[in-house]
LUMVOMAR-751032 format. One line per field, with one value per atom (N, C-alpha, C): residue number from 1; residue in three letters; chain; x, y, z. Coordinates in nm, 3 decimals, padded with zeros to 5 digits, m for minus. Each point is the difference from the previous one (the first is absolute). Example, Ala and Ser with C-alpha at 12.3 -4.5 7.8 and 13.67 -1.06 7.14 Angstrom:
BEGIN
seq: c(1 | 1 | 1 | 2 | 2 | 2)
type: c(Ala | Ala | Ala | Ser | Ser | Ser)
mol: c(A | A | A | A | A | A)
X: c(01.319 | m00.089 | 00.090 | m00.035 | 00.082 | m00.077)
Y: c(m00.569 | 00.119 | 00.120 | 00.105 | 00.119 | 00.109)
Z: c(00.780 | 00.000 | 00.000 | m00.072 | 00.006 | 00.073)
END
This chain:
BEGIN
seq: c(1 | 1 | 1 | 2 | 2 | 2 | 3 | 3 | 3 | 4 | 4 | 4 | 5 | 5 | 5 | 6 | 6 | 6 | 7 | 7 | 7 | 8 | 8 | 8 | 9 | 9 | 9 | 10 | 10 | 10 | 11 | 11 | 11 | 12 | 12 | 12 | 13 | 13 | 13 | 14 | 14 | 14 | 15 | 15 | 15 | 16 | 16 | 16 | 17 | 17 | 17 | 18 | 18 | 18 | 19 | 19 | 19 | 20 | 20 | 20 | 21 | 21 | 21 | 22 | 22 | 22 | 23 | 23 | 23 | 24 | 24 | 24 | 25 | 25 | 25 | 26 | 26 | 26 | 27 | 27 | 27 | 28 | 28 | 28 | 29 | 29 | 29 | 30 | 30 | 30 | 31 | 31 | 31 | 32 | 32 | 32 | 33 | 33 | 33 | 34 | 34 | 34 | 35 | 35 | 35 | 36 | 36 | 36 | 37 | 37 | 37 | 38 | 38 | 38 | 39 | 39 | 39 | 40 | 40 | 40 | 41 | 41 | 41 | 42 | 42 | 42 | 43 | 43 | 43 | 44 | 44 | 44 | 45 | 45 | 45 | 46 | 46 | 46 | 47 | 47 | 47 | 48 | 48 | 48 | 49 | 49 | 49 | 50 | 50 | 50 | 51 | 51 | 51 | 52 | 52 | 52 | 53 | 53 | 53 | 54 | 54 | 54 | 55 | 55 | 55 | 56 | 56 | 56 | 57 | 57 | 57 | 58 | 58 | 58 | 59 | 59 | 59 | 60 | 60 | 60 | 61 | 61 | 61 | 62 | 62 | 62 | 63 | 63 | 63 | 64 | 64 | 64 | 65 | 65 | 65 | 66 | 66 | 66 | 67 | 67 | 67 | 68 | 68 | 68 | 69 | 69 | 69 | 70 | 70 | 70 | 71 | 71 | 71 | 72 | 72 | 72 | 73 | 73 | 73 | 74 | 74 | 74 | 75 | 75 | 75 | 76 | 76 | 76 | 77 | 77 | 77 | 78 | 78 | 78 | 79 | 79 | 79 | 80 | 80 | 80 | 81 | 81 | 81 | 82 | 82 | 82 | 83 | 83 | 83 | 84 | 84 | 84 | 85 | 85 | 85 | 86 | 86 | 86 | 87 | 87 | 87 | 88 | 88 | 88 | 89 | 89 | 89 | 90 | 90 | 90 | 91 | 91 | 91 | 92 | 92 | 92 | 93 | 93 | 93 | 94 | 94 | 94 | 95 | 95 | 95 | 96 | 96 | 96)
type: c(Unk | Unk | Unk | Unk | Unk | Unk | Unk | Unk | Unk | Unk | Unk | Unk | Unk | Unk | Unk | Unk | Unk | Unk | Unk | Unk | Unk | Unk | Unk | Unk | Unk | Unk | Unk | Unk | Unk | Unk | Unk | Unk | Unk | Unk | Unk | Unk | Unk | Unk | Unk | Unk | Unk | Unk | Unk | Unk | Unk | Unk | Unk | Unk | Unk | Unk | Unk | Unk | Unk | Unk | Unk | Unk | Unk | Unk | Unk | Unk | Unk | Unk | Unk | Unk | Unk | Unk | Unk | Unk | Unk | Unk | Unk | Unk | Unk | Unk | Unk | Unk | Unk | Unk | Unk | Unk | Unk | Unk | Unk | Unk | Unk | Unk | Unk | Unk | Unk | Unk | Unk | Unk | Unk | Unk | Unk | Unk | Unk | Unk | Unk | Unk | Unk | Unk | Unk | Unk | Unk | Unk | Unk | Unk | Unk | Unk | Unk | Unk | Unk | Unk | Unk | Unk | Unk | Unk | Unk | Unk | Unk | Unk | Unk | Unk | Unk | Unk | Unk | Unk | Unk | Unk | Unk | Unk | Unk | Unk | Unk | Unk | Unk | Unk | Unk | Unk | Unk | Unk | Unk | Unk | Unk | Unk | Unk | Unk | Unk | Unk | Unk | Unk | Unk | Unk | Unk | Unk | Unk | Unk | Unk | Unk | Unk | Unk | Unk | Unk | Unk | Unk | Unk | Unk | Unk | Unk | Unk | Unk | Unk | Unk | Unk | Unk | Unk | Unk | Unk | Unk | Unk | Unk | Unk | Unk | Unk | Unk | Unk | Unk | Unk | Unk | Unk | Unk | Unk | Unk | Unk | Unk | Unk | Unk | Unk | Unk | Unk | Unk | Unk | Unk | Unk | Unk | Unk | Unk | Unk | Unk | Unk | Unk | Unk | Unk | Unk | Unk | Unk | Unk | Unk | Unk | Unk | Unk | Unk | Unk | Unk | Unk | Unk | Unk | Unk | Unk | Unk | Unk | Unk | Unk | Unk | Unk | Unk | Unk | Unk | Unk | Unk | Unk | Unk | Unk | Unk | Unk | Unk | Unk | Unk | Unk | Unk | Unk | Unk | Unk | Unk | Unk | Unk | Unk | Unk | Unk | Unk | Unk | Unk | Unk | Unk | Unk | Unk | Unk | Unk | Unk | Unk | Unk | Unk | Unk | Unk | Unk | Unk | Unk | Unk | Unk | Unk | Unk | Unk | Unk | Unk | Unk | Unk | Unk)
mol: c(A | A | A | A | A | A | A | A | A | A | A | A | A | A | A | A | A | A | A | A | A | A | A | A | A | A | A | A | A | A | A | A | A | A | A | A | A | A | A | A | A | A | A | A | A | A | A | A | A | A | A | A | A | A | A | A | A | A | A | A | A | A | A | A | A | A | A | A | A | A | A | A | A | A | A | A | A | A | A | A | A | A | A | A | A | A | A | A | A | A | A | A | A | A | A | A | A | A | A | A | A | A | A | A | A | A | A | A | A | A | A | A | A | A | A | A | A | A | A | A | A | A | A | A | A | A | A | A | A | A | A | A | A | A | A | A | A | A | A | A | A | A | A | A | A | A | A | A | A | A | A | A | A | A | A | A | A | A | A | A | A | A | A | A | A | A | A | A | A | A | A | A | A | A | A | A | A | A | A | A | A | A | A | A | A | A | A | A | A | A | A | A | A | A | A | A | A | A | A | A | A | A | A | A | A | A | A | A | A | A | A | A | A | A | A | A | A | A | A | A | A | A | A | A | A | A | A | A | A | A | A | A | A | A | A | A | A | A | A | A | A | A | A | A | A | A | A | A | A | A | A | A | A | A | A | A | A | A | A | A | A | A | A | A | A | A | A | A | A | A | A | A | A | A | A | A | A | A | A | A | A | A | A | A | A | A | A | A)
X: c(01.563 | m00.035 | m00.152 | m00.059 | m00.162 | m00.074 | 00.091 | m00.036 | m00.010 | 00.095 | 00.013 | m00.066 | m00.021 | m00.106 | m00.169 | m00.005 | m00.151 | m00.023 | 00.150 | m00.011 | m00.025 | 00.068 | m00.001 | m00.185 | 00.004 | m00.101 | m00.132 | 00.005 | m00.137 | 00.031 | 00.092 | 00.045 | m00.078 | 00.033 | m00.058 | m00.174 | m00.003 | m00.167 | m00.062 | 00.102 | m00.097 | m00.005 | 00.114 | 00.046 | m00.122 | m00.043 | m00.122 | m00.085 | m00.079 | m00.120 | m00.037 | 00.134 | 00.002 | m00.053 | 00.069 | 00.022 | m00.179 | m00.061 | m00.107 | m00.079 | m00.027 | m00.076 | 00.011 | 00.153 | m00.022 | m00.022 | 00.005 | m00.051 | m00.180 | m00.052 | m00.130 | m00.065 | 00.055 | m00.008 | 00.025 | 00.030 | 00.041 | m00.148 | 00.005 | m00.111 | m00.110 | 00.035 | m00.029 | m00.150 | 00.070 | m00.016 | m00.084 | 00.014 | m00.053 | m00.187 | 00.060 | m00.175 | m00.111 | 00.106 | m00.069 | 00.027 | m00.090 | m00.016 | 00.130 | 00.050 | 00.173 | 00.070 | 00.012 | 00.095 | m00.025 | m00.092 | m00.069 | 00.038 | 00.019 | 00.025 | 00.144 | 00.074 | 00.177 | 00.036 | m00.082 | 00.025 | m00.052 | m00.083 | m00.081 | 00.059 | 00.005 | 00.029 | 00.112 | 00.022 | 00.167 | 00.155 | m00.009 | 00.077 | 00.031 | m00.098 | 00.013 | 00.054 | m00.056 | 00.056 | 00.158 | 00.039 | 00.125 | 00.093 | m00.075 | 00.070 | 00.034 | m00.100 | 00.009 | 00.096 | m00.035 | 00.077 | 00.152 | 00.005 | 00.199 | 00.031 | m00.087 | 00.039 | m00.005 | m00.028 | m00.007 | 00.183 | m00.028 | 00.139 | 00.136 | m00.050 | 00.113 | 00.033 | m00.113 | 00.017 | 00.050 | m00.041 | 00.070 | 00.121 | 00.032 | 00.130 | 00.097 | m00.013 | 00.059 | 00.016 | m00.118 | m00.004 | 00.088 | 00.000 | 00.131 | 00.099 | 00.027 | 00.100 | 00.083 | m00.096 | 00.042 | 00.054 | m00.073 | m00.012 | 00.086 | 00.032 | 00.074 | 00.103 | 00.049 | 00.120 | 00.076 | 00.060 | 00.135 | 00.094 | 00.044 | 00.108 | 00.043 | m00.121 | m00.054 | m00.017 | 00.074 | 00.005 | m00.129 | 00.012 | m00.115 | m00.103 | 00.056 | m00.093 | m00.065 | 00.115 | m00.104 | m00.137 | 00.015 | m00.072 | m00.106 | 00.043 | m00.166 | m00.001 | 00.062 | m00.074 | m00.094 | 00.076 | m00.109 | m00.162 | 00.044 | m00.143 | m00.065 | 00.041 | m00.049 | m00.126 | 00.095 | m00.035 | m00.091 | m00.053 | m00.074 | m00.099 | 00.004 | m00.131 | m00.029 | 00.048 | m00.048 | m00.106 | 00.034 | m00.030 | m00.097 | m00.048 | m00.124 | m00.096 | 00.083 | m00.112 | m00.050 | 00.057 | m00.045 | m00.147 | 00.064 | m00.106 | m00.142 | 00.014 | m00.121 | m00.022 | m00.007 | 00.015 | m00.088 | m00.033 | m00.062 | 00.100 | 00.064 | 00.068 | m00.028 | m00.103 | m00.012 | m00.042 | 00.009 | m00.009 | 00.145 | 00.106 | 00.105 | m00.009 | m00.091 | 00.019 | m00.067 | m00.099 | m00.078 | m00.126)
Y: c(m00.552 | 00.141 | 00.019 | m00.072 | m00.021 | m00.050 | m00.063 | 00.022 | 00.070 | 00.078 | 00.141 | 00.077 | 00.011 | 00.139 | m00.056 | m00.140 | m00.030 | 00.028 | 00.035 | 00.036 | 00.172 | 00.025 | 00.147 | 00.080 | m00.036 | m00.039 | 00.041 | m00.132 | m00.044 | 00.098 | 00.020 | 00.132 | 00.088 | 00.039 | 00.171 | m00.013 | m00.127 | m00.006 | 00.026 | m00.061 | m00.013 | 00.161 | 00.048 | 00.171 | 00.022 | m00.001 | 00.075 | m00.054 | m00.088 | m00.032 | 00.049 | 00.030 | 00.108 | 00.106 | 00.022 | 00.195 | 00.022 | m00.106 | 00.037 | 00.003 | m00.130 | 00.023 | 00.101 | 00.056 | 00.102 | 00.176 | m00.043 | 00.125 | 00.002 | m00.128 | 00.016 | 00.073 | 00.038 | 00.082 | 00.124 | 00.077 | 00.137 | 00.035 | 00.150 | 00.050 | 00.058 | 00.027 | 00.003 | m00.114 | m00.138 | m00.110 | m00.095 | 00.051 | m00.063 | m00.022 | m00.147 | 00.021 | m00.035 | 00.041 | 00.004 | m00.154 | m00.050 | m00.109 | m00.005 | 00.059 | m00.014 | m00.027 | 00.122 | m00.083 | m00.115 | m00.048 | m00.149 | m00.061 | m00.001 | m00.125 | m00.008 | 00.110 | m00.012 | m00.056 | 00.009 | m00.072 | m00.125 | m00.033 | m00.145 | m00.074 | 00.031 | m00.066 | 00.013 | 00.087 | 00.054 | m00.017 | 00.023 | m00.038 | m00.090 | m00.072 | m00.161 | m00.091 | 00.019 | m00.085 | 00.045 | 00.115 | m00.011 | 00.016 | m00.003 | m00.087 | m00.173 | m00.058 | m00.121 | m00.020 | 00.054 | m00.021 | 00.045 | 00.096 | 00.006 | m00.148 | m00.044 | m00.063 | m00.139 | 00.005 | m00.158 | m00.015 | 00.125 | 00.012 | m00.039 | 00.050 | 00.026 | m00.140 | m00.085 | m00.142 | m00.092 | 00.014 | m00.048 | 00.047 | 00.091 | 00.007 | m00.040 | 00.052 | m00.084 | m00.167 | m00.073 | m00.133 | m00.019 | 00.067 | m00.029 | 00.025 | 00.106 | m00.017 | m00.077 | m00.100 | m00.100 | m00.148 | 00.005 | m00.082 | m00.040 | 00.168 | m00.014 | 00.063 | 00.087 | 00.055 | m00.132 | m00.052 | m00.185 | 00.079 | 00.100 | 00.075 | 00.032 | 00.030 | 00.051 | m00.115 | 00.076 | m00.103 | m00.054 | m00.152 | m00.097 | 00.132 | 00.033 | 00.093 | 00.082 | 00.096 | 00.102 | m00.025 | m00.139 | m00.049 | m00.025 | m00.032 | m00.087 | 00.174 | 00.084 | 00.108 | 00.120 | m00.060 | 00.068 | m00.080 | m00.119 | m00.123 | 00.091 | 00.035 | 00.003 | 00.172 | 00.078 | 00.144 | m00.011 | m00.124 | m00.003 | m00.045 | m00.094 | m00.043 | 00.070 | 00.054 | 00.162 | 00.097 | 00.053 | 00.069 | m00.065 | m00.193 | m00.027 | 00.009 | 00.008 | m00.027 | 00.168 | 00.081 | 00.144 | m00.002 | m00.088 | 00.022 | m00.095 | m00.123 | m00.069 | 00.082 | 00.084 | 00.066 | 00.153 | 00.001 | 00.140 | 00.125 | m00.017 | 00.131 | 00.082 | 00.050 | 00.171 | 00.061 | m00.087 | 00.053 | 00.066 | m00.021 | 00.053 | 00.134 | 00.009 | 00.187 | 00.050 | m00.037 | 00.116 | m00.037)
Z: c(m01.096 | m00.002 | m00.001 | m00.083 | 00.024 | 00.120 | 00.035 | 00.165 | 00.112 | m00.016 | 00.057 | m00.028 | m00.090 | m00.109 | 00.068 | m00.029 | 00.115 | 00.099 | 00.090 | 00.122 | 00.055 | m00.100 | 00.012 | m00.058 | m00.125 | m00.046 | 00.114 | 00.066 | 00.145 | 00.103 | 00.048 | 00.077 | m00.064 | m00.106 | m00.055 | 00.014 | m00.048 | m00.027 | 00.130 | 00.100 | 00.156 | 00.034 | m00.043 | 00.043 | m00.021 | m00.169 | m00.094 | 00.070 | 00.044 | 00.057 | 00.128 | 00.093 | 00.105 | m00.001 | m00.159 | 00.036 | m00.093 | m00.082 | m00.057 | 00.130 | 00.111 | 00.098 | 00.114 | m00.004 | 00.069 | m00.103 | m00.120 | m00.041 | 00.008 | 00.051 | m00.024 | 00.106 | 00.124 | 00.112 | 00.055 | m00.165 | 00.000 | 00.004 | 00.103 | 00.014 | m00.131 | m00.108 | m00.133 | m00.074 | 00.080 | m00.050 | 00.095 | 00.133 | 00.095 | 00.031 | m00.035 | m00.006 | m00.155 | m00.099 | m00.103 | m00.081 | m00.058 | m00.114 | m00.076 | m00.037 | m00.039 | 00.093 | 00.150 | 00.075 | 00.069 | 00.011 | 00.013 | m00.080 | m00.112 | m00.065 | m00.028 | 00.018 | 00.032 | 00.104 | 00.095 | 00.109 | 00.051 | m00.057 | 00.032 | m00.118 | m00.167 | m00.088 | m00.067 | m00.056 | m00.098 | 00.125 | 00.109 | 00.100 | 00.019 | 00.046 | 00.023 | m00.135 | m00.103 | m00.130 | 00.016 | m00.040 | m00.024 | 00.090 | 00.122 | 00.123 | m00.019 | m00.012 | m00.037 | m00.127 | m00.116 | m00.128 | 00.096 | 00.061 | 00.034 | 00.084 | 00.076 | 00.132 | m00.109 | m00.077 | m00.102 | m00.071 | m00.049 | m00.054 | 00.078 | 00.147 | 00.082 | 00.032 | 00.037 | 00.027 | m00.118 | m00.132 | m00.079 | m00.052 | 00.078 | m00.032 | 00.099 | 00.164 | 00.086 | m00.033 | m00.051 | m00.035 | m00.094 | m00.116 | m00.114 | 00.019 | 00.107 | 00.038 | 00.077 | 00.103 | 00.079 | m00.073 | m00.136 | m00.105 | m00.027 | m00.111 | m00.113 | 00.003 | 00.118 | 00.016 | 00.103 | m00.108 | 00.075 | 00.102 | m00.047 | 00.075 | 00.102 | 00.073 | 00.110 | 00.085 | 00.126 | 00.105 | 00.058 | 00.014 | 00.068 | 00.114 | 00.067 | 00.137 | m00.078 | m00.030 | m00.130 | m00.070 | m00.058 | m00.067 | 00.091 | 00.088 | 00.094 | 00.061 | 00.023 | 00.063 | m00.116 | m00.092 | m00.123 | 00.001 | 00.040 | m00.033 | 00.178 | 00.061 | 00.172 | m00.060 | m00.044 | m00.032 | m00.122 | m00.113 | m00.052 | 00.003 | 00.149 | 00.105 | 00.052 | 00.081 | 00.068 | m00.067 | m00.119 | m00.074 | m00.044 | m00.045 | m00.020 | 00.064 | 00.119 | 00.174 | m00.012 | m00.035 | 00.044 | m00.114 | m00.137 | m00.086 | 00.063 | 00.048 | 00.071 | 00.104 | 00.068 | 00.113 | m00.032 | m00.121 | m00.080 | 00.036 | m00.152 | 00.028 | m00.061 | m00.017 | m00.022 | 00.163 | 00.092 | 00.125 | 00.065 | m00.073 | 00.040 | m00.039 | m00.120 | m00.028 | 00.078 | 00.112 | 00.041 | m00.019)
END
């Protein structure tokens, strides 16, 4: 169950790091030393902090869930390489 909850978990965080970098582009904000730093800094961290979670949890789950069929397992290990590659790959470029 704690594995799941990591997964869900890194999901929400990546959501939140989205929706902070795209709130940093409301016309309000645009431009200014706050929305700069939602978007260059507070975005990106808890982008990263979700996308950490998400991988350690796909990984524990490939692990430590026995149950689960052999493919499953290596396609959880395939989707938690992916997701590292997006992170070597700089991903706060996916928001924008």
């Amino acid at each position: 169950m704690l594995v799941i909850g990591s997964i869900v978990f890194g999901l929400f965080l990546l959501f939140l790091g989205a929706a902070i970098v795209d709130s940093s582009h409301l016309t309000s904000d645009a431009g200014t030393p706050a929305g700069n730093d939602r978007a260059n800094v507070w975005g990106p961290v808890v982008a990263h902090a979700g996308i950490f979670f998400f991988v350690v949890g796909l990984v524990g789950a490939a692990i430590l869930l026995e149950d689960l069929d052999i493919f499953v397992r290596l396609f959880l290990l395939i989707v938690a390489f992916v997701a590292l590659l997006l992170v070597l790959a700089n991903s706060p470029t996916i928001f924008g």
